[in-house]
C-alpha positions as CSV (number, residue, x, y, z in Angstrom):
1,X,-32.9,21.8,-3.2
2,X,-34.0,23.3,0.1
3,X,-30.0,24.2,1.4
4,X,-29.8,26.1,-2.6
5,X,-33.0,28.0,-2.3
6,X,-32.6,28.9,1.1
7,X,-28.9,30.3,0.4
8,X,-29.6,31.8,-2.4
9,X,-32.5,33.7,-0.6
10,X,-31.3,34.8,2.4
11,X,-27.8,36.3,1.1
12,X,-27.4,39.5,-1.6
13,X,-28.7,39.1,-5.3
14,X,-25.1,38.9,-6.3
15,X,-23.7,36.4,-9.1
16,X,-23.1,33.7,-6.6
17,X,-26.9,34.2,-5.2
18,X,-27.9,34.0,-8.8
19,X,-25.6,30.8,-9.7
20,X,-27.2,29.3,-6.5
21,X,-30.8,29.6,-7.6
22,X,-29.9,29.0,-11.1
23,X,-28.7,25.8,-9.8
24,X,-31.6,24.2,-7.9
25,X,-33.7,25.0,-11.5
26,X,-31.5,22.9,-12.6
27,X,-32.6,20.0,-10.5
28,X,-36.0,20.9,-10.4
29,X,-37.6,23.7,-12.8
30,X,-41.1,23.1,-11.5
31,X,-39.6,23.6,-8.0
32,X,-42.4,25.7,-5.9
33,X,-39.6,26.5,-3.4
34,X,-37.0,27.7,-6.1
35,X,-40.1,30.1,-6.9
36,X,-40.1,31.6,-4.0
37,X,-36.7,32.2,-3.6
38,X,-36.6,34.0,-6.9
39,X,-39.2,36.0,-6.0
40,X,-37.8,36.8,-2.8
41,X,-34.6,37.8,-4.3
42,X,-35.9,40.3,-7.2
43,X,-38.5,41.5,-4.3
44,X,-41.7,40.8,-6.8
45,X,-45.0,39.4,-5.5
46,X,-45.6,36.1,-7.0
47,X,-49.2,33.6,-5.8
48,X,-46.0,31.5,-4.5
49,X,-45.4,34.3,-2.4
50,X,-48.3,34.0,-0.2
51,X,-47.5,31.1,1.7
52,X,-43.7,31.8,2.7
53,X,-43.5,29.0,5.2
54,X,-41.5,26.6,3.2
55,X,-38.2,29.0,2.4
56,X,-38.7,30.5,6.1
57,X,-38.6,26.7,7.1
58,X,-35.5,26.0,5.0
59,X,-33.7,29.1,5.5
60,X,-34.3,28.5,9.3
61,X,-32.6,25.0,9.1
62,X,-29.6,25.1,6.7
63,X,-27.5,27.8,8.7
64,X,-24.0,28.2,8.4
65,X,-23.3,25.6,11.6
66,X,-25.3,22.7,9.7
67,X,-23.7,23.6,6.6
68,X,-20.4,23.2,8.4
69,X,-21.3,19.2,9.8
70,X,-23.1,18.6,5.9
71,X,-19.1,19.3,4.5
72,X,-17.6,17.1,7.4
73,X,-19.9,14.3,6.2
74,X,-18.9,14.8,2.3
75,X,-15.5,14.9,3.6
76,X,-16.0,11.1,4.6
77,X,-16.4,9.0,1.9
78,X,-19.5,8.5,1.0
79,X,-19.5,5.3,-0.1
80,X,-23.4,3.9,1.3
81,X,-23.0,1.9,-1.8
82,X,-19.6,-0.1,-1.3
83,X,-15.7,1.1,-2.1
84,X,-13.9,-0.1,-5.1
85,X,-12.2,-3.4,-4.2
86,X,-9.2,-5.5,-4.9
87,X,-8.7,-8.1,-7.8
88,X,-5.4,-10.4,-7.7
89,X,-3.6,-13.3,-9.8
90,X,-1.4,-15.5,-7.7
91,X,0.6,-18.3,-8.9
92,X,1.3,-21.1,-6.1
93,X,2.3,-25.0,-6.7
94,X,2.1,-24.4,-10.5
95,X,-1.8,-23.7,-10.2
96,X,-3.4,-20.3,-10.4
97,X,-6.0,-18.4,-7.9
98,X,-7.5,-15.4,-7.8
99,X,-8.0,-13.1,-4.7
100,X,-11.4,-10.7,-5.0
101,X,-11.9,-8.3,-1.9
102,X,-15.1,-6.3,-1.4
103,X,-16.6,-3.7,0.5
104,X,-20.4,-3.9,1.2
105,X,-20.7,0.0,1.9
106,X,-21.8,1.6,5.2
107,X,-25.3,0.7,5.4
108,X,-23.9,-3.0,5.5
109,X,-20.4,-2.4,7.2
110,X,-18.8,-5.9,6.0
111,X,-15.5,-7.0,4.1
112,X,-15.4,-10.1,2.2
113,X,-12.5,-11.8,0.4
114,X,-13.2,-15.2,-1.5
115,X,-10.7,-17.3,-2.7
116,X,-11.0,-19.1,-6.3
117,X,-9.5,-21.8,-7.6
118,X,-9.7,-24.4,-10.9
119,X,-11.6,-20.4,-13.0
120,X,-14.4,-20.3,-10.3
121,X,-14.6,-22.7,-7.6
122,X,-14.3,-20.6,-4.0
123,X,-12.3,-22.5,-1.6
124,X,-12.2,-19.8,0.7
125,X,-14.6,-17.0,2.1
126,X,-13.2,-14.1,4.7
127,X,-15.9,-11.8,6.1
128,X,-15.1,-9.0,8.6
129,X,-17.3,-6.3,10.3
130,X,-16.5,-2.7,10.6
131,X,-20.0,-1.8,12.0
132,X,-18.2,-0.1,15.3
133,X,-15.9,1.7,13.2
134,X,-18.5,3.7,10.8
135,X,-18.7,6.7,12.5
136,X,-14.9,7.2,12.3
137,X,-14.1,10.7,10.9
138,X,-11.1,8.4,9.1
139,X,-13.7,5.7,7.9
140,X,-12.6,6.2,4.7
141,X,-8.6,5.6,5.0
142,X,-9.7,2.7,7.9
143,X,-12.1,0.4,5.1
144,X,-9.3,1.0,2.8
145,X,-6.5,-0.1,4.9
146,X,-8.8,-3.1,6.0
147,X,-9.6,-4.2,2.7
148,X,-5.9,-4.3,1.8
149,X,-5.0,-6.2,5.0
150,X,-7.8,-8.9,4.7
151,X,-6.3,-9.2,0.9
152,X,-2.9,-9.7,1.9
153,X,-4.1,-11.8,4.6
154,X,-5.4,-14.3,2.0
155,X,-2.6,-14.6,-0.3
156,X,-0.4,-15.0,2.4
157,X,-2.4,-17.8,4.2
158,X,-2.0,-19.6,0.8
159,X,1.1,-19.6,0.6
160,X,1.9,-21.1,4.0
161,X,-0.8,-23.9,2.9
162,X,-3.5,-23.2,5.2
163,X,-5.5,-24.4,2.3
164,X,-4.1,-27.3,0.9
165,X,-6.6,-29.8,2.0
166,X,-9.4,-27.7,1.0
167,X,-7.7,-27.0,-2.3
168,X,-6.9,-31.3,-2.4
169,X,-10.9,-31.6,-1.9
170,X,-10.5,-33.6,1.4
171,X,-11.6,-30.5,3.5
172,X,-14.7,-28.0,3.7
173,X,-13.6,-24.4,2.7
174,X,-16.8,-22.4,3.4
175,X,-17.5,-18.4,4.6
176,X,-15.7,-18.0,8.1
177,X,-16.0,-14.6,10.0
178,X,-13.5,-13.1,11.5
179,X,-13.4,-10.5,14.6
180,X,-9.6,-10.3,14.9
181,X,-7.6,-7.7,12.6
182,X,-5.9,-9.1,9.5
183,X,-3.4,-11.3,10.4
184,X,-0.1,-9.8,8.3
185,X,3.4,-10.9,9.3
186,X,4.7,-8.3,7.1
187,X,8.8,-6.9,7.9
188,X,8.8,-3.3,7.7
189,X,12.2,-2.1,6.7
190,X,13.8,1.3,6.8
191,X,14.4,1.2,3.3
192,X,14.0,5.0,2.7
193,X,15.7,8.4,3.9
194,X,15.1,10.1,7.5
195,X,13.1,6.7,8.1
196,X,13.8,4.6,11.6
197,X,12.0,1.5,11.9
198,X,12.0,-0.5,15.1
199,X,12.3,-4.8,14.6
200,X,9.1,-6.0,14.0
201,X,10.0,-9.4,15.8
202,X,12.2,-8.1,18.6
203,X,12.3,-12.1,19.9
204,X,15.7,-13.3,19.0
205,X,16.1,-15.3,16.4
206,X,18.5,-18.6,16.9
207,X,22.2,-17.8,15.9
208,X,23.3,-19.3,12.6
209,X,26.5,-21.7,13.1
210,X,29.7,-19.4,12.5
211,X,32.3,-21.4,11.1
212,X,35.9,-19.3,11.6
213,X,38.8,-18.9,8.7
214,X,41.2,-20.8,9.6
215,X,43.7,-19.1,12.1
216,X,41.4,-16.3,12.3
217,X,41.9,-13.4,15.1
218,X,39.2,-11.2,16.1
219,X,39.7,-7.5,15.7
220,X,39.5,-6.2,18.7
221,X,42.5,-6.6,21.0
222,X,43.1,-9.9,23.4
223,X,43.1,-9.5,26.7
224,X,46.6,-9.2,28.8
225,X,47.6,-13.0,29.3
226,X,47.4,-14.4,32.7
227,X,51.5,-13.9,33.1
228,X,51.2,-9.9,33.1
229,X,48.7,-10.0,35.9
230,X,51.0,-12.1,38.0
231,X,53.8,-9.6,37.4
232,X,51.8,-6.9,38.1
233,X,51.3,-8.4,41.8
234,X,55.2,-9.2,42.1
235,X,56.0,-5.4,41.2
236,X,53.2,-4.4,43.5
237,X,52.1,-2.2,40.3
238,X,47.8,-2.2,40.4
239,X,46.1,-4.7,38.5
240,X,44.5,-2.8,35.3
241,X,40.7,-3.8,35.2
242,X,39.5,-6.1,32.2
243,X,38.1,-4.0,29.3
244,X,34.6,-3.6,29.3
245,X,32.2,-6.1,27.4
246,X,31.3,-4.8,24.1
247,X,27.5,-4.8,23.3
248,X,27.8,-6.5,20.4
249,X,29.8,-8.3,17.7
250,X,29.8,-9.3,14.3
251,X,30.3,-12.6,13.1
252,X,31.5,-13.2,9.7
253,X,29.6,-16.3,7.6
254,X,31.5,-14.8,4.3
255,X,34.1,-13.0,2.8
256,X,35.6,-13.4,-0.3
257,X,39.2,-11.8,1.3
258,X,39.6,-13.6,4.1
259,X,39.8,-11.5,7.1
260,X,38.7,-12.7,11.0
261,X,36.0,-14.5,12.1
262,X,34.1,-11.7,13.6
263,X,34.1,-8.1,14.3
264,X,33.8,-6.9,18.0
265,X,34.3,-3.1,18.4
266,X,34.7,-1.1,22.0
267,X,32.1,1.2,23.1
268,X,28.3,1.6,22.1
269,X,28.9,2.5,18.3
270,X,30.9,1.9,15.5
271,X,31.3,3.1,12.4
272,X,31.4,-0.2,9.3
273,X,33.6,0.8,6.8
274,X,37.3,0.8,5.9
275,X,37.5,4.0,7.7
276,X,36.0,2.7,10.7
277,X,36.1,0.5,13.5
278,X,34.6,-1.9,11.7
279,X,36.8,-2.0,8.6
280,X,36.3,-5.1,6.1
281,X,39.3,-6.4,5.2
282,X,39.8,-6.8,1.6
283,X,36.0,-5.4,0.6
284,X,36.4,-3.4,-2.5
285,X,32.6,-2.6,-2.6
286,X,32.8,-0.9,1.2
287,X,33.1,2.7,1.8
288,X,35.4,4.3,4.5
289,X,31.7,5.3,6.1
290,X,28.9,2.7,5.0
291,X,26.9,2.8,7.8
292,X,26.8,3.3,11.8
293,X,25.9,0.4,14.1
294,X,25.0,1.3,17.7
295,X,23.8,0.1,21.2
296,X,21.1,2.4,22.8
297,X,19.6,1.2,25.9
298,X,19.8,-2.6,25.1
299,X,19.3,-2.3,21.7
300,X,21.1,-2.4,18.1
301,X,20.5,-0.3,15.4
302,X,21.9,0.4,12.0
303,X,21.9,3.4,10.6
304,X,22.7,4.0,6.4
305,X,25.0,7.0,5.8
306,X,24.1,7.5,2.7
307,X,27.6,6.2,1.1
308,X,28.8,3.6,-1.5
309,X,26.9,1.0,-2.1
310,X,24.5,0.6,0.9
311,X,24.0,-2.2,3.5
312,X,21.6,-5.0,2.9
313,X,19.3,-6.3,5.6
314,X,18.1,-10.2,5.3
315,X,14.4,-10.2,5.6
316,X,12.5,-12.9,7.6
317,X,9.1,-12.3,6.3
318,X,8.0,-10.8,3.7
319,X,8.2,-7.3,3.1
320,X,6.6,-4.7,0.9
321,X,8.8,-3.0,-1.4
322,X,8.2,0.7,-3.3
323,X,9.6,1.5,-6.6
324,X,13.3,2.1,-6.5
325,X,14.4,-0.5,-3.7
326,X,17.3,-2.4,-3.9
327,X,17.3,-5.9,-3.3
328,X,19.7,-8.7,-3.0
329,X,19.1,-12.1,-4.5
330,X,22.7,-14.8,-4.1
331,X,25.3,-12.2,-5.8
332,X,22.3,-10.7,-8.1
333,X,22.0,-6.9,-7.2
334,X,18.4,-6.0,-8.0
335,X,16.3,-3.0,-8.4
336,X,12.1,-2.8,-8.4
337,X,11.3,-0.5,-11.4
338,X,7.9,1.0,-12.2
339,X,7.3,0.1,-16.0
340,X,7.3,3.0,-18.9
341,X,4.5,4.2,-20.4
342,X,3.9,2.3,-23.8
343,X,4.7,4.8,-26.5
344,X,4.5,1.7,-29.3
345,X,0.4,2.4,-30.3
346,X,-0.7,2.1,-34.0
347,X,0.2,4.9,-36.5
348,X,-1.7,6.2,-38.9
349,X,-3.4,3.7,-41.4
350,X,-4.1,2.1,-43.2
351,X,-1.4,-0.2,-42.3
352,X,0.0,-1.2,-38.8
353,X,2.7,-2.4,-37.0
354,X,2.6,-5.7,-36.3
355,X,4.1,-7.2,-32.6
356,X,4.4,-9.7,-30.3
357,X,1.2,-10.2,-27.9
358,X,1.2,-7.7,-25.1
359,X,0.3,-8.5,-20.9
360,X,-0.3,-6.5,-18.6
361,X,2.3,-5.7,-16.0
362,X,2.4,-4.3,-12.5
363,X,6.5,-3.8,-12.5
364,X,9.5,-4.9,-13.7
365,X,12.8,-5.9,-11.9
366,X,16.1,-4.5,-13.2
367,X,19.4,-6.1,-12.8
368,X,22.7,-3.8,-11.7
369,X,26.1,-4.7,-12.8
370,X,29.0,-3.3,-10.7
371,X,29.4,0.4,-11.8
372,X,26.0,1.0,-11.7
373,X,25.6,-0.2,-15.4
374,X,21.8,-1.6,-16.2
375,X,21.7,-5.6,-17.1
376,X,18.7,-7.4,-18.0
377,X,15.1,-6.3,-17.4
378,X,12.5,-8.6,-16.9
379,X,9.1,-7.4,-17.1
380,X,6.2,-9.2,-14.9
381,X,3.6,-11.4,-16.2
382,X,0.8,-9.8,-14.5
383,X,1.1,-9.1,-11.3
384,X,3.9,-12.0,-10.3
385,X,7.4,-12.2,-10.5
386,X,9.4,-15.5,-9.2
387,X,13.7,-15.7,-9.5
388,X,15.4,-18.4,-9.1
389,X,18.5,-20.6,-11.0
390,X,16.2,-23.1,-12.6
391,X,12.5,-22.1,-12.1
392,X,10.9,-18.5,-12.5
393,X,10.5,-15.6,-14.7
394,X,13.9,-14.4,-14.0
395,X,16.6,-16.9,-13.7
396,X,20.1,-17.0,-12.7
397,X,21.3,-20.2,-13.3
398,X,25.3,-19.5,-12.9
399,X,24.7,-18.2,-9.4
400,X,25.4,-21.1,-6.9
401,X,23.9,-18.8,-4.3
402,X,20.4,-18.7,-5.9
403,X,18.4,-21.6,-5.0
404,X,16.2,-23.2,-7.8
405,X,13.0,-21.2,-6.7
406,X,14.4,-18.4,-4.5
407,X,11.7,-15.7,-3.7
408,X,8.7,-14.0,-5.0
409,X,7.9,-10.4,-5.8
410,X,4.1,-10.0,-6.3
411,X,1.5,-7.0,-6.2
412,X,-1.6,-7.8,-4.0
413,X,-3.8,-5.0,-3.0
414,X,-1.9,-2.2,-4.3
415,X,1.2,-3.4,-2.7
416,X,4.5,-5.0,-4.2
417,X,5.6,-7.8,-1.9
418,X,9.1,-9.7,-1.6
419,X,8.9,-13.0,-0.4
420,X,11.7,-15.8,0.7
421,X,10.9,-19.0,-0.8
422,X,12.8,-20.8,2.2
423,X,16.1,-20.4,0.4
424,X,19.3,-21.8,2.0
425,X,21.1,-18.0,1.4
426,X,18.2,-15.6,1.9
427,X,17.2,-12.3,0.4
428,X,18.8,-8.9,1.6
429,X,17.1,-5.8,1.0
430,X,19.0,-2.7,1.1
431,X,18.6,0.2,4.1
432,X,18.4,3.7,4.2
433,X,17.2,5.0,7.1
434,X,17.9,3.7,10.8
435,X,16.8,0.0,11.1
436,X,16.5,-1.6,14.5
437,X,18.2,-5.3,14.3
438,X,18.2,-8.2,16.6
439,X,20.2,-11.2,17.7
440,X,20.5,-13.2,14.2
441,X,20.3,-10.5,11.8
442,X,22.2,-10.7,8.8
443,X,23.4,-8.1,7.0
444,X,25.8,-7.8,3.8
445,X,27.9,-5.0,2.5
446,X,29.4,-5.5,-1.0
447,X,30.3,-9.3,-1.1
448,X,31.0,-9.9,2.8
449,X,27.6,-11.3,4.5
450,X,27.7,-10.7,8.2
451,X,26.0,-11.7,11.8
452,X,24.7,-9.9,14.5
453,X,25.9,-11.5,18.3
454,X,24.4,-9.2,20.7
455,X,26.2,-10.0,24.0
456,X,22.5,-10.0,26.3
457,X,19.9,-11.3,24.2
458,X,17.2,-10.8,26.4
């Protein structure tokens, strides 16, 4: 009341001076101040007008500087009360649990997440303080991202069984506090354009076992055989130095050709492709430029060139997916879809269609047959989604790469995570930007599934 009366006093008589006074009437029509800042605006002597002090007072205070901090604070969120939190379904050892997430506003800077099992019990209770962080100018985005972490944090802790025995009844679940961030071993992947994404787990992995084709060369050339150096000493010609150590090779775990047993290029880059260095023998699904793999100070990185059909990156943890990634399950090639709008309402009456009972749905996941054709579509119940050959919601069960219960694609928080199951063959998600890999990774392009030797680990 006091900032509209005072501005609507103290500037011209105009519209906007009239819109501002019409305003605080609005709020208050018995308002003595908004008295005398009409009357101090049409310049009329009112009994309000005898005592002026109050609109001096206010006109005094709200100047254009305190104004200015007043739209910094609405620019925070003003949320005193608590933000809107996060409400999630997940399905694990055949039972279900729900996730709830709350915020208890700034005047009691707290996050809790409970954890409920059997349609209510709480086996577990998360509580985290923000009370340093509240006068953040980013408060807003930093509760928010909190909240979403401490969700995730949750489900993901459930699945690794950190609360089996509470779950089993032979342990105490109870509230515990927390001071450390949200713990969230999630993989970020390069998985869009002009994106470069270092290795979130830059320790190297141990090597999988390479078993070579049989009579296999490698591609790069041997090294002269012992004889030629000695002849080189008889003809007194110089001895030509051993070719440098390349940075890194690629060992092949598959290929439905045949081929070597690994790739080992010269130099600090290479292009993968049958155009390049790195040419797949007998891939039909690679591109003469797939992608670039190169050694910069140490490290390995991959980098998409936006050709044929991509390269796929085997994920170690689990990692969030957007709408539109590409995702590899045995020899599935899948795609994450946002579902359509539902165009199927009633028509006019008095009679109805009648259909099947409807769920709600956070996404569906699309199959993609070679030529870029669309196969089957299987819509998620709720907010899960599991694939495997014999168990899940979408099932492959003439794959002999697809373990029984493969992975998981579930929305917590917001989010759509991809999760390995512990399958013997993995899950490859495709890149498109510049992905940083490490000793271990696997990689696939079309049908051939690859390993990453870097020649210094450490």
């Amino acid at each position: 009341m006091a900032l509209l009366c005072a501005w609507a006093a103290n500037g011209p008589n105009d519209k906007e001076g009239q819109e501002l006074l019409a305003e605080a009437f609005r709020l208050d029509p018995g308002s003595a101040l908004a008295q005398l800042a009409f009357e101090r605006m049409e310049g009329v002597a009112g009994v309000a007008a005898k005592d002026p002090a109050p609109l001096d007072a206010a006109v005094a205070y709200w100047t254009t500087d305190e104004v200015a901090k007043l739209e910094k604070q609405i620019a925070r969120p003003n949320f005193m009360r608590a933000q809107v939190g996060f409400n999630n379904n997940v399905k694990f050892n055949g039972m279900v649990f729900h996730i709830q997430t709350e915020d208890s506003g700034l005047d009691r800077p707290h996050i809790i997440t409970h954890l409920f099992a059997d349609g209510g019990r709480i086996i577990k209770s998360h509580k985290r303080s923000y009370a340093n962080e509240v006068s953040r100018p980013d408060v807003a985005m930093y509760v928010r991202t909190l909240m979403k972490g401490q969700h995730m944090e949750m489900a993901i802790l459930l699945r690794e069984g950190k609360f089996d025995e509470v779950i089993a009844g032979r342990a105490m679940g109870g509230m515990h506090t927390l001071e450390e961030p949200p713990r969230l071993e999630l993989q970020k992947l390069a998985t869009k354009k002009e994106t470069r994404v270092e290795a979130s787990n830059p320790t190297p992995a141990p090597m999988p076992k390479v078993v070579p084709p049989a009579k296999a060369e490698p591609v790069a050339a041997a090294a002269a055989p012992a004889a030629s150096s000695m002849l080189s000493k008889l003809v007194g010609k110089p001895e030509e130095k051993a070719p440098q150590k390349a940075p890194f090779r690629l060992g092949v775990q598959r290929s439905l050709a045949g081929g070597p047993a690994f790739y080992e290029p010269r130099g600090d880059a290479a292009i993968l492709g049958s155009a390049g260095a790195i040419a797949l023998v007998g891939e039909k699904f690679c591109h003469p430029r797939e992608a670039q793999i190169r050694a910069v100070n140490g490290r390995i990185w991959l980098h998409d060139l936006e050709h044929g059909n991509g390269v796929f990156l085997r994920i170690r943890t689990p990692v969030e997916l957007e709408i539109g990634d590409e995702f590899m399950v045995g020899d599935q090639l899948l795609m994450l879809e946002r579902n359509p709008d539902s165009n199927d309402g009633p028509g006019p009456g008095p009679t109805y269609f009648y259909s099947s009972p409807k769920w709600t749905s956070s996404f569906r996941i699309v199959q993609i047959f070679e030529g870029g054709a669309k196969g089957a579509c299987v819509v998620a119940r709720g907010n899960t989604m599991q694939i495997g050959s014999a168990i899940g919601d979408f099932v492959f069960t003439a794959d002999p790469l697809v373990d029984d219960q493969h992975c998981l694609v579930e929305e917590q928080a917001g989010s759509i995570l991809l999760s390995d199951l512990g399958s013997r063959t993995g899950v490859f998600v495709r890149i498109k930007g510049e992905q940083e890999l490490v000793n271990g990774d696997e990689i696939i392009v079309g049908r051939t599934r690859l390993v990453l030797e870097v020649a210094n680990p450490s």
